[in-house]
C-alpha positions as a Markdown table, in Angstrom:
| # | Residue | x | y | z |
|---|---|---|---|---|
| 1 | Unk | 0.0 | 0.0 | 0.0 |
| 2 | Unk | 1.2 | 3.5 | -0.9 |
| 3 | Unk | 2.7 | 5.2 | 1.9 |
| 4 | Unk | 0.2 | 8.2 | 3.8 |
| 5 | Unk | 3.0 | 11.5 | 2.6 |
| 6 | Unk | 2.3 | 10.0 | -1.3 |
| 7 | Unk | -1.5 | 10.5 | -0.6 |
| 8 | Unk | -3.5 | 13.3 | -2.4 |
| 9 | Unk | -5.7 | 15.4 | 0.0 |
| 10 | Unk | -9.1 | 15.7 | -1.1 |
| 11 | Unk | -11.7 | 17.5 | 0.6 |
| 12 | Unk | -15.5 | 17.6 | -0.5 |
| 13 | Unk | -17.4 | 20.4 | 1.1 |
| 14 | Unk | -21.0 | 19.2 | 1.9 |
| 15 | Unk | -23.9 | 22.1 | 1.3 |
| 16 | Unk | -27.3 | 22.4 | 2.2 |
| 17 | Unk | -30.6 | 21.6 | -0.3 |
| 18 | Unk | -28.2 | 20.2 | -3.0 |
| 19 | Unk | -27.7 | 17.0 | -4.8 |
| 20 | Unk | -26.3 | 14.2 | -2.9 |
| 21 | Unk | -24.3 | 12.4 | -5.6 |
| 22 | Unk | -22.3 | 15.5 | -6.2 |
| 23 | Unk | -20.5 | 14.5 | -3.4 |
| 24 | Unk | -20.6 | 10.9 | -3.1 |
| 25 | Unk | -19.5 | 10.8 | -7.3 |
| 26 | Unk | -16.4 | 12.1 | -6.8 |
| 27 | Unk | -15.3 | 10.9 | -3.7 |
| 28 | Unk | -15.6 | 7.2 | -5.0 |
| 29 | Unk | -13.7 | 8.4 | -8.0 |
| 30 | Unk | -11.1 | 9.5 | -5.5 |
| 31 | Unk | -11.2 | 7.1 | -3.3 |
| 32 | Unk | -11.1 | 4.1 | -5.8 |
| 33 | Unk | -7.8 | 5.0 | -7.5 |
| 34 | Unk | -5.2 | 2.9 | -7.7 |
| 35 | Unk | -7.4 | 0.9 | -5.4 |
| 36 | Unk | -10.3 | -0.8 | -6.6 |
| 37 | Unk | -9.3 | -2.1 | -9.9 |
| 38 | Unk | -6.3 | -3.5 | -8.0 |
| 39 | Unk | -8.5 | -5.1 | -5.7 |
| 40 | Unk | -10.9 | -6.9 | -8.5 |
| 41 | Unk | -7.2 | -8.4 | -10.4 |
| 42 | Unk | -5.8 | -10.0 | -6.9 |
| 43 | Unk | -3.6 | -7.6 | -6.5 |
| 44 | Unk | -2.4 | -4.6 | -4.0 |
| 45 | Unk | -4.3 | -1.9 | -3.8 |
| 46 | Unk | -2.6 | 1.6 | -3.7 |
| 47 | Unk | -4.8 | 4.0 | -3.1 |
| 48 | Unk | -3.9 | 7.1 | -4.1 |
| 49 | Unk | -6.1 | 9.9 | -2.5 |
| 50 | Unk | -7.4 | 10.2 | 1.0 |
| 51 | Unk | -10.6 | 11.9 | 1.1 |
| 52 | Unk | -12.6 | 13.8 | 3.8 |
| 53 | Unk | -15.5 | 15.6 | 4.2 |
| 54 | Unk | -16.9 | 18.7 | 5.2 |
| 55 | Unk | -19.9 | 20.9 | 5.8 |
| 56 | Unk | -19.9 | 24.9 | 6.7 |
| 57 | Unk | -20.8 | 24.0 | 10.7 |
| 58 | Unk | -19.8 | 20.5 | 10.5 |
| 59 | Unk | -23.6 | 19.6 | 11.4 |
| 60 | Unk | -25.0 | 17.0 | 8.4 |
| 61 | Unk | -26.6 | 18.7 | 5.5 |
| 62 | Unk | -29.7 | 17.4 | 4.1 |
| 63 | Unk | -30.1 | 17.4 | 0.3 |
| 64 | Unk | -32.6 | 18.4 | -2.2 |
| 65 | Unk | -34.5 | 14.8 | -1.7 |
| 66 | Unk | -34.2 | 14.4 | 1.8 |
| 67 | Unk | -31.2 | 13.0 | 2.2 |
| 68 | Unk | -28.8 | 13.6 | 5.2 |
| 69 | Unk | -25.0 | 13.1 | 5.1 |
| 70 | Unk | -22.8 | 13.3 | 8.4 |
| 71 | Unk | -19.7 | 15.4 | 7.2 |
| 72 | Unk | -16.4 | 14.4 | 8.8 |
| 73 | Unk | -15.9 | 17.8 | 10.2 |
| 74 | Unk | -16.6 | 21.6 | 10.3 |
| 75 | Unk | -14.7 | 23.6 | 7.5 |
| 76 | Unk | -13.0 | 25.4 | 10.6 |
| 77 | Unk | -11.4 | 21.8 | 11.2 |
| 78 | Unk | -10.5 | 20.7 | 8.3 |
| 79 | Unk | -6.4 | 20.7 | 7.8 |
| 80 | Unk | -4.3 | 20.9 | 4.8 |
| 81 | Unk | -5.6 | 19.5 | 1.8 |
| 82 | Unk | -4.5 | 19.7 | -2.3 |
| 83 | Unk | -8.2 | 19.6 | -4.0 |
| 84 | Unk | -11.2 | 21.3 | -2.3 |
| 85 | Unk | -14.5 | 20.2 | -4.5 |
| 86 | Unk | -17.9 | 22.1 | -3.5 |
| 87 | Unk | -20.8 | 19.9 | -4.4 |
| 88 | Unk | -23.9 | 21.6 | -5.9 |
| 89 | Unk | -26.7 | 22.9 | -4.3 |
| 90 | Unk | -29.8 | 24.3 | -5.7 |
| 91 | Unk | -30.4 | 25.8 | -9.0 |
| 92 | Unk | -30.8 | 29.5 | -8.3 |
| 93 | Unk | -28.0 | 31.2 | -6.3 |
| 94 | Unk | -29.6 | 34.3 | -4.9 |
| 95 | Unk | -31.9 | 32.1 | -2.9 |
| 96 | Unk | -29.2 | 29.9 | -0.7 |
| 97 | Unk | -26.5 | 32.1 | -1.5 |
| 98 | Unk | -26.7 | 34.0 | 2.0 |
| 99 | Unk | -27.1 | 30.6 | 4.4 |
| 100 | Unk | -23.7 | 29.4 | 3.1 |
| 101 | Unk | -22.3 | 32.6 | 3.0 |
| 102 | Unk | -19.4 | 31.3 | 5.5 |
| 103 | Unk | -18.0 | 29.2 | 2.7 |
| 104 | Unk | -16.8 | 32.3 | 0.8 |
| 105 | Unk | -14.1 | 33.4 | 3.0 |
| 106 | Unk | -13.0 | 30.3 | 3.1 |
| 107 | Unk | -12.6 | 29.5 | 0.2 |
| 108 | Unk | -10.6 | 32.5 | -1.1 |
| 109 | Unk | -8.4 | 31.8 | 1.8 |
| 110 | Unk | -7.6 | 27.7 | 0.8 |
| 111 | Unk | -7.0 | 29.8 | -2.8 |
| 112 | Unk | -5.2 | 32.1 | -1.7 |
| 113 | Unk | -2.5 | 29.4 | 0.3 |
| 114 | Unk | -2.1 | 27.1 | -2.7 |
| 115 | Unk | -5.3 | 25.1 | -2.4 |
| 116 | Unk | -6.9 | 23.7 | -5.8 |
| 117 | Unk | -10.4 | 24.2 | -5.7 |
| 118 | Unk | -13.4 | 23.0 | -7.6 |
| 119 | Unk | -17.0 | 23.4 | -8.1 |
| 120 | Unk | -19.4 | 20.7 | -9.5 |
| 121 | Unk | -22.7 | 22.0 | -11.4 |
| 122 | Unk | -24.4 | 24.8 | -9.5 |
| 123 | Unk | -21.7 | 24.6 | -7.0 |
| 124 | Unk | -19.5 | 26.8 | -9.5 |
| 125 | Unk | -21.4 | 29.2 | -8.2 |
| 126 | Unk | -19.7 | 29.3 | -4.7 |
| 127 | Unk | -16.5 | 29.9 | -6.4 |
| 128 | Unk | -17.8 | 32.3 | -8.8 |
| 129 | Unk | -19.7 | 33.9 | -5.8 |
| 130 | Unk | -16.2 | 34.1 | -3.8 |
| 131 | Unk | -14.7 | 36.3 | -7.0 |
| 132 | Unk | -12.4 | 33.0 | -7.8 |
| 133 | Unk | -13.6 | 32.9 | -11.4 |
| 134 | Unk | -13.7 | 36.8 | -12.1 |
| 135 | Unk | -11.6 | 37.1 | -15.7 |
| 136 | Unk | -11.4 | 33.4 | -15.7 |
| 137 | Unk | -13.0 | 30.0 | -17.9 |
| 138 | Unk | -15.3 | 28.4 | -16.1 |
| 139 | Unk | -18.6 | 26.5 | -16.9 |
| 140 | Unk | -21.6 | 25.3 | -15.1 |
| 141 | Unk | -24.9 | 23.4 | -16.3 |
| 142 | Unk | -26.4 | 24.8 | -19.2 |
| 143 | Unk | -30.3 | 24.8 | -17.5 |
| 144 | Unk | -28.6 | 27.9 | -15.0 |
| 145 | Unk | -26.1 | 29.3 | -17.5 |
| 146 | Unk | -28.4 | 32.6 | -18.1 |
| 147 | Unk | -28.7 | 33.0 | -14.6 |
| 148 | Unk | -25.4 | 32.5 | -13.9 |
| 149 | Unk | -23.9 | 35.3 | -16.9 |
| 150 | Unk | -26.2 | 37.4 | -15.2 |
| 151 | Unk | -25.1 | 37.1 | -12.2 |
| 152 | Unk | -21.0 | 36.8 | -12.5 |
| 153 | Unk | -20.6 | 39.0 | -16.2 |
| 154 | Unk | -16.9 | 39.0 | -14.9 |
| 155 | Unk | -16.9 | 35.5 | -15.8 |
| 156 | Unk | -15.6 | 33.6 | -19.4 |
| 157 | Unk | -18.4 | 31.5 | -19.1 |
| 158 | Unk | -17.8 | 28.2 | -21.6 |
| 159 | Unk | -20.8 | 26.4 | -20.6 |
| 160 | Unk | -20.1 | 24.3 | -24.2 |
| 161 | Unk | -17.6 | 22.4 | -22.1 |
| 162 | Unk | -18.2 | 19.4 | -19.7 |
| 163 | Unk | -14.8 | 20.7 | -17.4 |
| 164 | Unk | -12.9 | 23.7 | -17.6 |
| 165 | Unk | -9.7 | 24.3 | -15.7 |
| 166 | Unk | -8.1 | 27.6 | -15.2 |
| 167 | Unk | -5.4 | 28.9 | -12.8 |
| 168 | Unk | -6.0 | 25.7 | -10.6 |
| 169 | Unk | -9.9 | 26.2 | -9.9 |
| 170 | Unk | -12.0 | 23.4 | -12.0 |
| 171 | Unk | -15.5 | 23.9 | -13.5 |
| 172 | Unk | -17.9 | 21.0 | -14.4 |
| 173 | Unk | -21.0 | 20.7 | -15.6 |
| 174 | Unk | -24.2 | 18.9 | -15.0 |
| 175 | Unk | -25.2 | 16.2 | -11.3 |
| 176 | Unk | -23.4 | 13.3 | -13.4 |
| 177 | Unk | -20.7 | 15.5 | -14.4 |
| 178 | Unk | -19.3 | 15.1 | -10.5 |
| 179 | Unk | -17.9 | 11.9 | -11.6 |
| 180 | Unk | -16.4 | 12.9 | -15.1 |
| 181 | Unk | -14.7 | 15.8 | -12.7 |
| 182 | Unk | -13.5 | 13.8 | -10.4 |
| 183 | Unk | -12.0 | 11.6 | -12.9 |
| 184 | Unk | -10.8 | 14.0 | -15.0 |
| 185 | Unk | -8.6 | 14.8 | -11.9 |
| 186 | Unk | -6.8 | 11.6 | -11.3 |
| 187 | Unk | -6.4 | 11.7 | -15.0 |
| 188 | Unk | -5.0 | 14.9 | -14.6 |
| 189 | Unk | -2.7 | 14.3 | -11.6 |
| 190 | Unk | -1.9 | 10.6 | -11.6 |
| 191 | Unk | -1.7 | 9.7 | -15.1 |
| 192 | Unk | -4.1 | 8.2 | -17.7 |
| 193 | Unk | -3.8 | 4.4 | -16.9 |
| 194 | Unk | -5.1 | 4.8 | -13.3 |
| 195 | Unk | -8.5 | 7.1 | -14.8 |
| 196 | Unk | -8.8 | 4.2 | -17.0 |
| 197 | Unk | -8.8 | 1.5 | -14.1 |
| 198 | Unk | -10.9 | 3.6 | -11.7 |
| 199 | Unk | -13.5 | 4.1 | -14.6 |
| 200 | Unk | -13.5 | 0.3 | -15.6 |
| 201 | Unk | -13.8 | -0.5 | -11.9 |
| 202 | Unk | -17.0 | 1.8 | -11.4 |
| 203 | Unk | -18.3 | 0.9 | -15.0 |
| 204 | Unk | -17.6 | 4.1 | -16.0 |
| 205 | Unk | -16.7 | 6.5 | -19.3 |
| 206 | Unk | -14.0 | 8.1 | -19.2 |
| 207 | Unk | -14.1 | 12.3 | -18.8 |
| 208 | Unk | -16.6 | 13.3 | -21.9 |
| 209 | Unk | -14.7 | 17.0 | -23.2 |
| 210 | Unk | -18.2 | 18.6 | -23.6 |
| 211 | Unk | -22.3 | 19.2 | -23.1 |
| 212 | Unk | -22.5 | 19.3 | -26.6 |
| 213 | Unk | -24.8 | 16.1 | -26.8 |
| 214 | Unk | -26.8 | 17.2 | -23.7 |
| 215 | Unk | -27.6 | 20.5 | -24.7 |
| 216 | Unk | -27.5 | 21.3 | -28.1 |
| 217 | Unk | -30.9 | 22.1 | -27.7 |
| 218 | Unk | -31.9 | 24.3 | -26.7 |
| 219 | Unk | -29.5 | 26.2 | -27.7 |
| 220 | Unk | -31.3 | 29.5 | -27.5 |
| 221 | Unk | -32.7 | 31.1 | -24.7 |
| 222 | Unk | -35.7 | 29.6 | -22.8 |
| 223 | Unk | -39.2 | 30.7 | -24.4 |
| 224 | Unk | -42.7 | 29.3 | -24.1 |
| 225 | Unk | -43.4 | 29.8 | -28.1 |
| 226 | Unk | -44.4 | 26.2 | -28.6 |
| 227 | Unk | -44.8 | 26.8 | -32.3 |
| 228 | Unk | -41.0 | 27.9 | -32.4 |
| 229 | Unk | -40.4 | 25.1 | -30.1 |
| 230 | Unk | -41.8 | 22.8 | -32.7 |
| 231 | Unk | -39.7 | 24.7 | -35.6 |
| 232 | Unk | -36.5 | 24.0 | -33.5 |
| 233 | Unk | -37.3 | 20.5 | -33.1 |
| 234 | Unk | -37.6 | 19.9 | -37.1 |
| 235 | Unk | -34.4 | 21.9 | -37.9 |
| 236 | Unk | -32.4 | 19.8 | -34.8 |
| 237 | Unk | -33.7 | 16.8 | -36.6 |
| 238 | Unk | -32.7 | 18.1 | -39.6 |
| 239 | Unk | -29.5 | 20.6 | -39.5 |
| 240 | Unk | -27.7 | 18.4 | -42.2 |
| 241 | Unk | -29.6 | 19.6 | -44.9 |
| 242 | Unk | -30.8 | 23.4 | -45.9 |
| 243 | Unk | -34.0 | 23.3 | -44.4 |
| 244 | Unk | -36.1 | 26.3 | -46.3 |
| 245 | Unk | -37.5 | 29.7 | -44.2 |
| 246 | Unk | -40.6 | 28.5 | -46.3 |
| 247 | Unk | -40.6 | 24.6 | -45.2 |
| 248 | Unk | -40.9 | 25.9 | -41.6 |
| 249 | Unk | -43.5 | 28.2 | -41.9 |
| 250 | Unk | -45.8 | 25.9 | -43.5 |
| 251 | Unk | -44.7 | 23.3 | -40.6 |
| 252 | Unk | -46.3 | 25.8 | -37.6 |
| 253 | Unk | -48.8 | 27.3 | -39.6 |
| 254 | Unk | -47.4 | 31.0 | -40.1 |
| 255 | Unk | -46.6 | 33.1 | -42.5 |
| 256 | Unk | -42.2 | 33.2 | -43.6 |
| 257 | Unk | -42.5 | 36.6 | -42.2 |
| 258 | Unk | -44.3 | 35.6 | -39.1 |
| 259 | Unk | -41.9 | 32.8 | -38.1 |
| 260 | Unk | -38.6 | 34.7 | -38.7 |
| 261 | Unk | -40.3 | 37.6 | -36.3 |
| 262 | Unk | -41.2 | 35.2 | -34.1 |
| 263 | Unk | -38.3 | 32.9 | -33.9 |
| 264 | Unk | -35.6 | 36.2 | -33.4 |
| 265 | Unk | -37.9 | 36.8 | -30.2 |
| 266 | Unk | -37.9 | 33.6 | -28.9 |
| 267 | Unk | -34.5 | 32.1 | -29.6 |
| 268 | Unk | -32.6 | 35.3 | -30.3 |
| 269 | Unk | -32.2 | 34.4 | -33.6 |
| 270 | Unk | -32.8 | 33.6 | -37.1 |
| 271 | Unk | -33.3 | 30.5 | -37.9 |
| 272 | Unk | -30.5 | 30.3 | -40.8 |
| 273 | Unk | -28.2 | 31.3 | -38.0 |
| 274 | Unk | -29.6 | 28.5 | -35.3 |
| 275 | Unk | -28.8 | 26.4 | -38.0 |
| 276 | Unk | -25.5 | 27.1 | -38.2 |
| 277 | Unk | -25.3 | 26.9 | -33.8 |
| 278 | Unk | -26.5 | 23.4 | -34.6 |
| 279 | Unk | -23.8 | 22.2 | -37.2 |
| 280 | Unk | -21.3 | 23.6 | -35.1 |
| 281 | Unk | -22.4 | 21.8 | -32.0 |
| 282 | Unk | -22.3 | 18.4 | -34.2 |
| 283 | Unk | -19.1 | 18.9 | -35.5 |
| 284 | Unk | -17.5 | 19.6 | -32.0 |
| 285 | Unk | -18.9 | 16.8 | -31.0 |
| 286 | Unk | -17.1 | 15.2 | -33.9 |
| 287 | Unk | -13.9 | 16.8 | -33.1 |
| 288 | Unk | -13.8 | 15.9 | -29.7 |
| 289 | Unk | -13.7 | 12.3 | -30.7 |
| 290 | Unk | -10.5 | 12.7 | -32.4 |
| 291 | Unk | -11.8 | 12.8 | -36.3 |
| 292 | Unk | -8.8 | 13.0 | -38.5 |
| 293 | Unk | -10.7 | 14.9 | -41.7 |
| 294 | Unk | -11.8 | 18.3 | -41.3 |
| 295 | Unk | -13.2 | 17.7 | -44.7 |
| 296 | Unk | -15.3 | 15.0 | -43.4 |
| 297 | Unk | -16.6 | 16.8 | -40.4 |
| 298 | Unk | -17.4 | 19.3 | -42.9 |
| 299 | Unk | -19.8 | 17.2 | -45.1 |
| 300 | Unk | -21.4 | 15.4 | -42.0 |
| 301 | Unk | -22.7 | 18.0 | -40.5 |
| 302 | Unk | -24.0 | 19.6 | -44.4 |
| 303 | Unk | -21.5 | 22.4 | -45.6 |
| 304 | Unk | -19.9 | 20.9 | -49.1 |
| 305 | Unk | -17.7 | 23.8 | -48.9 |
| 306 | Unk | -15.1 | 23.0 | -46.5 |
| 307 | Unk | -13.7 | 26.7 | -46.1 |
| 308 | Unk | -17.0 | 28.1 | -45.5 |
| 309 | Unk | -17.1 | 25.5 | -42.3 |
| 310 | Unk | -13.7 | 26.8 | -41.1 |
| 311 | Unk | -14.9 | 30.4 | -40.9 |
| 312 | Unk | -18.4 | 29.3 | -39.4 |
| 313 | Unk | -17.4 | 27.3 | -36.8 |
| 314 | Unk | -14.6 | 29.7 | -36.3 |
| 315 | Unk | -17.6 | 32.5 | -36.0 |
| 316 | Unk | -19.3 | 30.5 | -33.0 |
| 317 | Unk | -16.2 | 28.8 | -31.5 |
| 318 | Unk | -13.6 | 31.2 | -31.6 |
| 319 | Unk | -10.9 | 29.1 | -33.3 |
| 320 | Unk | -10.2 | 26.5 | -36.2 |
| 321 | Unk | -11.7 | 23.4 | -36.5 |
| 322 | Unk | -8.0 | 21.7 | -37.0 |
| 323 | Unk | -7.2 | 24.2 | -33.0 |
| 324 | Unk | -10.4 | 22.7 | -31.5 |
| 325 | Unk | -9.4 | 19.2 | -32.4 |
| 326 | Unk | -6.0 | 19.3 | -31.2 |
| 327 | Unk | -7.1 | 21.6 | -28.1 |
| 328 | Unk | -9.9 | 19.0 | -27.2 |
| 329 | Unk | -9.8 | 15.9 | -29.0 |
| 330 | Unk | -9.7 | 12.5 | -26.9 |
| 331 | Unk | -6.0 | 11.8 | -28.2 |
| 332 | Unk | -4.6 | 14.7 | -26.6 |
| 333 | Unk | -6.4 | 14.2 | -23.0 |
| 334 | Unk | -3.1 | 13.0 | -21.1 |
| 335 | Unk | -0.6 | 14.5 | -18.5 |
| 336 | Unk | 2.4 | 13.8 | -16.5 |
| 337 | Unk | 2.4 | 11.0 | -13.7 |
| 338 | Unk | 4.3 | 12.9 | -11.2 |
| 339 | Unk | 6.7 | 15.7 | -10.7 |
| 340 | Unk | 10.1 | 15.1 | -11.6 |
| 341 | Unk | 11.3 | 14.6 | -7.7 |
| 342 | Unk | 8.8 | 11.8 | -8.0 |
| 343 | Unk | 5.9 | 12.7 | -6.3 |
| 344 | Unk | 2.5 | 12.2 | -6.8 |
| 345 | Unk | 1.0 | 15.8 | -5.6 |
| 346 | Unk | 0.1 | 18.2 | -8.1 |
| 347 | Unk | 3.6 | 20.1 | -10.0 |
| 348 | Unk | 3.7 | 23.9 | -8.1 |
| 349 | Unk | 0.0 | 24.0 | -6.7 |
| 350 | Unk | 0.8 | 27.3 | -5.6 |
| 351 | Unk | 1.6 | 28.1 | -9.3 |
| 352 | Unk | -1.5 | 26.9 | -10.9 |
| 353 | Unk | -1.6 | 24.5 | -13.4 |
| 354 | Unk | -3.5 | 26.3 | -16.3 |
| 355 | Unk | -5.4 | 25.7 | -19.4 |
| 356 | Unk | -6.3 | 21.7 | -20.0 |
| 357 | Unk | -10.0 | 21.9 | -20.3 |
């Protein structure tokens, strides 16, 4: 068994009215490194991380569905640790915001002394919240990402990605998204092989790079215009081919001139454009699975023209198809096992390791 100094320091932060396996994801993840798969072969385990828990009081919190969970100990209690994750809580921040405002502190304190912090779905919100994200990538769960522009416009909000990393604070999105997270971390600090074990151990997939199959509708804004509803629904189903203005109008029963004024409003905007969101989103999707032709991205998601792709998807995601690919593409996704001195903690925590989601 691995000795207790080679140990990673997790701690997950327990909150009030939130959702249970945010917490209880990740720290399986954690706690089944180098362990578990070990375990089911016959052989050693050598667990990696030693995780704790931890609510604001260190009374138990109850979750969203009633659930109670006994934290370890009170944040004031809690010693040093290398990863702080904050489990989600409800969906809207100005309402619990104030009964967990003793977190904030906190946290930009753990920052502050070298402390790598994350936040899992709505729990972004506590880092954003704390000014931890101000000027910086982060992402959340597309149902609150209005809210949350609203509320933090300091923010670079990428809500296209599953994970974000940025100056050592880590963004997911979505409940199930915990687990990708925590994942995505021992990936990121002990090395590909042992994600791969801990995922096959808990039957799961490996880190997915984005919410691009989750939430490429809606893309726009939410409305209650079922017929535009009904218009987004045929063009999702059919974004491969040029669906006529004229097509969809007769669909919902409205004039061309009707629809387009009615689509702008709802969606904010035309439907030649959301046609365009929705290739893009499809050919991310492609890219992030490692295609090798640009050309053939190009023609499965309809453009013949393969230039006219480039500057479209350039348009709505603010490089190259060929930079997206190499940026997120599953053949890039792997990191160093250790330091060079040889251990397993995190290379210059206090330093941040930026810029690998």
């Amino acid at each position: 068994m691995a000795d207790d100094i080679d140990k990673l320091e997790v701690a997950i932060i327990l909150v009030n009215e939130g959702y249970a396996s945010t917490a209880i994801g990740p720290l399986e993840v954690f706690a089944s490194a180098g362990a578990m798969w070990n375990e089911m072969r016959g052989a050693q385990p050598e667990p990696l991380f030693r995780v704790s828990t931890a609510s604001i009081d260190g009374r138990p919190v109850e979750s969203a569905y009633g659930l109670r969970i006994a934290p370890d100990c009170a944040l004031a209690d809690l010693g040093p640790v290398d990863i702080v994750m904050v489990s989600a809580s409800g969906p809207m921040p100005a309402e619990w915001m104030t009964r967990h405002a003793g977190l904030l502190p906190w946290l930009r304190k753990r920052y502050d002394d070298g402390t790598l912090i994350a936040g899992v779905c709505s729990g972004v919100a506590f880092l954003a919240e704390a000014g931890l994200l101000d000027g910086r990538r982060a992402t959340t769960h597309w149902g609150v990402a209005e809210t949350f522009r609203t509320r933090y416009p300091r923010v670079h909000w990428r809500t296209d990605l599953l994970i974000t990393e940025d100056s050592g604070l880590f963004c997911s999105g979505g409940v199930n998204a915990a687990s990708d997270l925590g994942l995505y971390l021992v990936e990121r600090f002990c090395g590909h092989r042992v994600a791969v074990e801990a995922a096959r151990a808990l039957l799961l997939d490996m880190p997915r790079p984005s919410q691009s199959g989750y939430a490429i509708l809606p893309l726009s804004k939410p409305h209650g215009d079922a017929q535009v509803r009904k218009a987004e629904d045929h063009l999702s189903a059919h974004f491969r081919r040029d669906v006529p203005t004229d097509e969809l109008a007769e669909l919902v029963g409205m004039s061309r001139r009707n629809l387009v004024r009615r689509f702008k409003a709802a969606t904010g905007s035309r439907p030649g454009s959301y046609t365009q969101m929705l290739r893009v989103a499809a050919a991310r999707a492609l890219l992030e699975e490692g295609a090798a032709s640009i050309e053939q991205v190009s023609l499965s998601v309809g453009y013949c023209d393969v230039g006219f792709f480039r500057r479209v998807f350039k348009r709505y995601s603010g490089m190259t198809p060929a930079a997206y690919r190499d940026q997120f593409g599953q053949r890039r996704r792997s990191w160093p096992l250790r330091r060079p001195n040889g251990s397993r903690r995190p290379s210059n925590p206090a330093g941040r390791p930026t810029g690998q989601g």
